[in-house]
C-alpha positions in Angstrom: -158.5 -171.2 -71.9 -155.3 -169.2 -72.0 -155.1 -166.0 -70.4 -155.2 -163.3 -72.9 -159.2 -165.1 -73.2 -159.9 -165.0 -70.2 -158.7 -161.5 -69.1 -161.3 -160.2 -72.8 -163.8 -162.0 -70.7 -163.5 -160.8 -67.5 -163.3 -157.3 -69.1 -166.6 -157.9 -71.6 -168.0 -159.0 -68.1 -167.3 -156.2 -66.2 -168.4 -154.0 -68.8 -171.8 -156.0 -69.5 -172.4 -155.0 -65.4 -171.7 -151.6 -65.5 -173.9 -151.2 -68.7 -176.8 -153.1 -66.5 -176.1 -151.0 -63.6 -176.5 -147.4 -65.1 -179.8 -149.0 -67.3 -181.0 -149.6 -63.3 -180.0 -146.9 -62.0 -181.2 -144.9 -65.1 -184.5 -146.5 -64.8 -184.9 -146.2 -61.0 -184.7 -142.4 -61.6 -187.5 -142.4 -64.1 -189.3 -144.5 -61.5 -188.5 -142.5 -58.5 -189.6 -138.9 -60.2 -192.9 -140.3 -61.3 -193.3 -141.6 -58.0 -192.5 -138.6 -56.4 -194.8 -136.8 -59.2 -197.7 -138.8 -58.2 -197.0 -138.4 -54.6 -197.4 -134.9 -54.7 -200.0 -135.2 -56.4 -201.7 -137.5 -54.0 -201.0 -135.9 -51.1 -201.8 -131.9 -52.1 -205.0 -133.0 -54.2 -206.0 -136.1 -51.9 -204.5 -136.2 -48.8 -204.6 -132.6 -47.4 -207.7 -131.6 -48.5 -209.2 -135.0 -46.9 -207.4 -134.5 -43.5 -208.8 -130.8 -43.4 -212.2 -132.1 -43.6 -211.7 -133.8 -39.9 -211.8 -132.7 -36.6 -209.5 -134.8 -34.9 -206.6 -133.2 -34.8 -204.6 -136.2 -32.6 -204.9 -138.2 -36.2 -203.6 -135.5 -37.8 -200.7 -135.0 -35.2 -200.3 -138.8 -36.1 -201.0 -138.7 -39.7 -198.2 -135.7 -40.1 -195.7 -137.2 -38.2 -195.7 -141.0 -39.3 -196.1 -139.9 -43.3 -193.9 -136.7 -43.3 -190.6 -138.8 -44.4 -191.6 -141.3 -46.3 -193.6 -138.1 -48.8 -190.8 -135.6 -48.6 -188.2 -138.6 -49.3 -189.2 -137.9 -52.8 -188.4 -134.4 -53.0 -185.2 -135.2 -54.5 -187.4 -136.6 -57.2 -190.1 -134.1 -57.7 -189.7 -129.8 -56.9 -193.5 -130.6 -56.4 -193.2 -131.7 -53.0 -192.6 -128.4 -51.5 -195.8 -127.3 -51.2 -197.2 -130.5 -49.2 -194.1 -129.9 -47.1 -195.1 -127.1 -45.5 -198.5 -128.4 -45.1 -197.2 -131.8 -43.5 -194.5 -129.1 -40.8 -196.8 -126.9 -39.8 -198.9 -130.1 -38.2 -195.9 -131.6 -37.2 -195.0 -128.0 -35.4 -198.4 -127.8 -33.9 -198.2 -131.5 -32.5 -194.8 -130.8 -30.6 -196.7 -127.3 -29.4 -199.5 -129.1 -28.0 -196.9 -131.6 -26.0 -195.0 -128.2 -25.3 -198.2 -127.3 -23.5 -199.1 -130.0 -21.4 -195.5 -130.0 -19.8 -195.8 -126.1 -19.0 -199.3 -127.4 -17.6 -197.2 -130.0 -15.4 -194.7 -127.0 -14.4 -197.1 -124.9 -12.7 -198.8 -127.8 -10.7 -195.3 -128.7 -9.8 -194.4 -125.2 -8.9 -197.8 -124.3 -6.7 -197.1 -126.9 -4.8 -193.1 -126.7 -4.4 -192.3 -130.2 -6.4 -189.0 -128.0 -7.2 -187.1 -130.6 -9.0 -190.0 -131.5 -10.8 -190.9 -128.6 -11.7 -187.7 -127.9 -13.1 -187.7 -130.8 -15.2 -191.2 -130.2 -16.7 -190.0 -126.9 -17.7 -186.9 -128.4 -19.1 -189.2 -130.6 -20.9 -191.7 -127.7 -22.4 -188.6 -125.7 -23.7 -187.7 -128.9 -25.7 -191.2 -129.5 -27.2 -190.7 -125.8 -28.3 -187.6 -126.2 -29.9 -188.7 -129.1 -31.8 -191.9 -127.3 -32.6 -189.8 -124.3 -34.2 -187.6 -126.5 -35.6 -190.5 -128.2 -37.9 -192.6 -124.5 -38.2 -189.1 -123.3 -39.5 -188.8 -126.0 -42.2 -192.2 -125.6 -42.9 -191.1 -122.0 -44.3 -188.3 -123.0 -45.9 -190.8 -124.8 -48.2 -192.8 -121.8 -48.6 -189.4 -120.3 -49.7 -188.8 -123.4 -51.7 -192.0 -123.6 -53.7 -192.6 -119.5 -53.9 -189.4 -117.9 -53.4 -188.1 -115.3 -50.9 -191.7 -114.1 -48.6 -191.9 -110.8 -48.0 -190.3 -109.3 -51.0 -192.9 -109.2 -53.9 -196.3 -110.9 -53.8 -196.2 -114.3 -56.4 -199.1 -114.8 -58.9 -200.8 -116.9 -57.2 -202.0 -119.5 -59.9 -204.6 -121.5 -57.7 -206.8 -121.4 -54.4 -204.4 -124.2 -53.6 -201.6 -121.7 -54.0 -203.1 -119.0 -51.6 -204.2 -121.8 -49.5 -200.6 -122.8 -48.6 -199.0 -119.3 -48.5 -201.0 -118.1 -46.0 -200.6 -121.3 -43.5 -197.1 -121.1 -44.6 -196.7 -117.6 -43.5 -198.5 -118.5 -40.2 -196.3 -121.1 -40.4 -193.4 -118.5 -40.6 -195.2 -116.8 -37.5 -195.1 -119.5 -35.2 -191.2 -120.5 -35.7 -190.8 -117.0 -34.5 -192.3 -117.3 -31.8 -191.8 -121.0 -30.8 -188.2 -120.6 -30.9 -188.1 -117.5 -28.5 -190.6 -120.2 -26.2 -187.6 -122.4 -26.4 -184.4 -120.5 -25.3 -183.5 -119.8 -29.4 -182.1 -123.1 -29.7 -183.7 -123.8 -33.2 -182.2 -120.6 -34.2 -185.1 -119.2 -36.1 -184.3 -115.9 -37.7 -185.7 -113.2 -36.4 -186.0 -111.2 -39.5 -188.5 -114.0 -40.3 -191.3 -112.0 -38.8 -191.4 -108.8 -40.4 -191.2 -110.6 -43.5 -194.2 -112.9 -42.7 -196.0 -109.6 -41.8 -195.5 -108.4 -45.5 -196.3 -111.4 -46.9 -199.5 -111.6 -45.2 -200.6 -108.3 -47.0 -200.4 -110.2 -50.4 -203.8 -111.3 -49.2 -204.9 -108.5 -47.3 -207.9 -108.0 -48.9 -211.7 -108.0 -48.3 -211.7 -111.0 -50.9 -208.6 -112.3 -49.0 -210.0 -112.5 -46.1 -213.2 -113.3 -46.7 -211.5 -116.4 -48.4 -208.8 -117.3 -45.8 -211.2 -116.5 -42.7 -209.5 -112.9 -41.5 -206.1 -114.7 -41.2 -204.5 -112.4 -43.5 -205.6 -109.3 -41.6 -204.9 -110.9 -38.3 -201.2 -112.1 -39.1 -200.5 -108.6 -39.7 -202.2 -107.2 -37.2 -200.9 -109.6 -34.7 -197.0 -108.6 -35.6 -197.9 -104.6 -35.3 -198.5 -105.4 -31.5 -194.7 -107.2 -31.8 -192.1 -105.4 -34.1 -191.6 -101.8 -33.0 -193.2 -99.0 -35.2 -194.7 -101.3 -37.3 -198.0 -100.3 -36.8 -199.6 -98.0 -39.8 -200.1 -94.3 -38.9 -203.8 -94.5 -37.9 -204.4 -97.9 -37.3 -205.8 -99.7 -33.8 -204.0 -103.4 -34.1 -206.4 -104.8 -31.2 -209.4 -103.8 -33.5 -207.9 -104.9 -36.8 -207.4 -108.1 -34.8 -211.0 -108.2 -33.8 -212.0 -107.3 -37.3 -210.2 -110.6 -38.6 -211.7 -113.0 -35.3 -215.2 -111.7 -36.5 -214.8 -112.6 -40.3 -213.0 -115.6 -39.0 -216.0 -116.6 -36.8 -218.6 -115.9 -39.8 -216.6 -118.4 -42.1 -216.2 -121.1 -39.6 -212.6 -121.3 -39.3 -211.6 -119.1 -35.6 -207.7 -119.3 -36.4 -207.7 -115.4 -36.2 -209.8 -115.3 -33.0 -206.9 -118.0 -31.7 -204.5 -115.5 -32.8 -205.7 -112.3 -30.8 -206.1 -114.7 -27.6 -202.5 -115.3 -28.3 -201.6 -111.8 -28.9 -203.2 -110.5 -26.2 -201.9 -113.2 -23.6 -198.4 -112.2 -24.9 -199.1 -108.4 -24.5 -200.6 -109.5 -20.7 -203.6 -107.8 -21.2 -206.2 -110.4 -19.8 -209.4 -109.7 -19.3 -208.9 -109.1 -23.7 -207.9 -112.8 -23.5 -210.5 -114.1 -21.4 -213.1 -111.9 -23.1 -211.8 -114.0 -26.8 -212.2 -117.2 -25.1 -215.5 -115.8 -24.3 -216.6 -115.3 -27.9 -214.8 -118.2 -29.2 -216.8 -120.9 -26.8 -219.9 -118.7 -27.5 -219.4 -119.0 -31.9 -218.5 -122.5 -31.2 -222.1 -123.1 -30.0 -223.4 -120.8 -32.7 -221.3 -121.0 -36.0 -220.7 -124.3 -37.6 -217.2 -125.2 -38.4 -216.1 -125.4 -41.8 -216.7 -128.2 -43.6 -213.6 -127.7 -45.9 -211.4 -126.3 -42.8 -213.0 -128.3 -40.3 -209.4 -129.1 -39.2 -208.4 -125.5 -38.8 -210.6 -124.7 -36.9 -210.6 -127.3 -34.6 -207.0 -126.5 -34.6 -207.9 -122.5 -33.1 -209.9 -124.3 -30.4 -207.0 -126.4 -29.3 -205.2 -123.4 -29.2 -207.8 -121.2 -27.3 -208.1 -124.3 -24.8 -204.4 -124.2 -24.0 -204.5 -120.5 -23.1 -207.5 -121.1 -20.8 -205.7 -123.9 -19.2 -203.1 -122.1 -18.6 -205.1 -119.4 -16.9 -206.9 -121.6 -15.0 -204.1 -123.8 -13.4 -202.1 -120.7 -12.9 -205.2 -119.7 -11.2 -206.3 -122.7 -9.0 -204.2 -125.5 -9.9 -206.0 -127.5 -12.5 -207.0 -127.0 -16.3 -210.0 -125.6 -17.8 -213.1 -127.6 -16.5 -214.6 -130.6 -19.0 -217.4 -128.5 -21.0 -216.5 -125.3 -19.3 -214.2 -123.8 -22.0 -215.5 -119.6 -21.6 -215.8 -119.7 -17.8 -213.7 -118.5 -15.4 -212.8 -119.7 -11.9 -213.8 -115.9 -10.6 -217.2 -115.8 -12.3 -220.4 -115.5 -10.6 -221.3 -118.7 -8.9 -224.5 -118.8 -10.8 -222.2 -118.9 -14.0 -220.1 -121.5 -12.9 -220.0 -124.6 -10.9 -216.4 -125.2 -9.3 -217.6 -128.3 -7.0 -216.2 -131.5 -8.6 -218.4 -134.6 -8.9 -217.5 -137.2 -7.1 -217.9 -139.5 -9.8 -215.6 -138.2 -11.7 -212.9 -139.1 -9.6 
């Protein structure tokens, strides 16, 4: 075979591989975007509104963190995605806030009883947890961004209850980066401007049907940020009782994330007989006021965070967290309220 052959060979060769290799690749795109089509799908029409049903929020935290890559891996394939993106951060957040607060819980032990260099590193520890929980909350709005556009500008036409569904977590969402970050030391640096515009985007369902639909949340956001952002309170208006406004539709529809909201609220303003007095109502509607069956995640997800808020009182207070079954009492309550002695089977 002489050469002039067997160089038209090697270059009909070459050429036959390159041909093969952009039909792949060509066809690997069509396959990718109607996976990442039908993973959207999945996970914003099957998914979510299956893990909402549940209660267990440690299966979500698990659920959120293990599938979050391998369903935003097709966002390159599908602008689709972005809505279960903020969905799948703002649990992720929540799951690094919860481990946030059980090393805070470890600090004060350590700190009551002079463990200085372990308290120093559980606080080291919480401030991390933080971070990473702004850091996910923060991506979590850039999706909201994403799939919506700028918040806090103009309100979108929402063309679904899915739609409003997602903008109001996300703009809770929004909320907590905020105030996550500031938790731990601004590392995730989580603009600040961030809040007001969550604040305005929450009025976009500031209505009685709003909240009637989305459990106060809308009202409470807002209300929640007046207490925050300097002069940003309307002429006229009491944020504490907007806030309790929003915990009472919130408690009527089953979902308490507003009621969570005012405990936080008020522990950040330090005003707490207000917070203890939310706990208060919040173990007292959880005995009262069925969860939602649709939300029943949510809401389980206010409890967790009224439970953190009480453990922190109480082991701030006498060393150890809230009492198994207890969640509404108080250490200082009358002794015919509570009982302080601990079993000794339990230990």
């Amino acid at each position: 075979m002489d050469s002039t052959f067997r160089r038209t060979l090697q270059r009909a060769g070459l050429a036959l591989f390159a041909a093969v290799s952009l039909t792949l690749s060509g066809c690997s795109s069509v396959i990718y975007k109607v996976a990442g089509d039908s993973t959207a799908v999945f996970g914003q029409d099957v998914m979510m509104p299956y893990l909402m049903t549940t209660n267990d929020t440690g299966i979500a935290c698990i659920a959120g963190e293990s599938m979050t890559p391998l369903m935003l891996s097709f966002s390159k394939y599908s602008s689709n995605i972005d809505q279960l993106a903020v969905l799948t951060h703002m649990v992720g957040g929540t799951c690094a806030d919860q481990q946030a607060q059980e090393a805070h819980l470890e600090y004060l032990r350590f700190a009551n009883n002079q463990h200085i260099a372990a308290a120093q590193d559980a606080r080291i520890r919480a401030k991390r947890f933080h971070a990473l929980a702004a850091k996910r909350q923060y991506k979590g709005y850039l999706a909201l961004v994403s799939s919506f556009g700028e918040i806090g500008d103009e309100c979108p036409t929402f063309a679904s209850k899915q739609d409003q569904f997602v903008w109001i977590l996300g703009t809770a969402t929004a909320l907590q980066a905020v105030l996550s970050d500031t938790l731990g030391g601004l590392e995730a640096g989580v603009p600040k401007d961030i809040a007001p515009k969550a604040m305005r985007a929450a009025a976009c369902l500031d209505t009685q049907e709003g909240n009637r639909l989305w459990w106060g949340l809308p009202k409470a956001i807002r209300s929640v940020l007046w207490t925050v952002l300097p002069g940003a309170t309307p002429e006229g208006r009491d944020p504490w009782k907007e806030m309790n406004k929003a915990a009472k539709i919130g408690e009527q529809e089953g979902v308490r994330m507003a009621q969570a909201l005012m405990a936080i609220g008020a522990n950040n303003a330090s005003k707490t007989e207000l917070v203890k007095d939310t706990i208060r109502a919040h173990a007292h509607s959880l005995k009262n006021i069925a969860s939602s069956r649709e939300y029943n995640l949510v809401d389980r997800m206010s409890t967790d965070m009224i439970t953190a808020i009480s453990d922190r009182l109480w082991t701030e207070a006498v060393g150890h967290r809230t009492p198994h079954g207890q969640l509404g009492t108080f250490w200082d309550d009358k002794s015919d309220e509570i009982e302080l002695d601990i079993d000794i089977d339990d230990l």
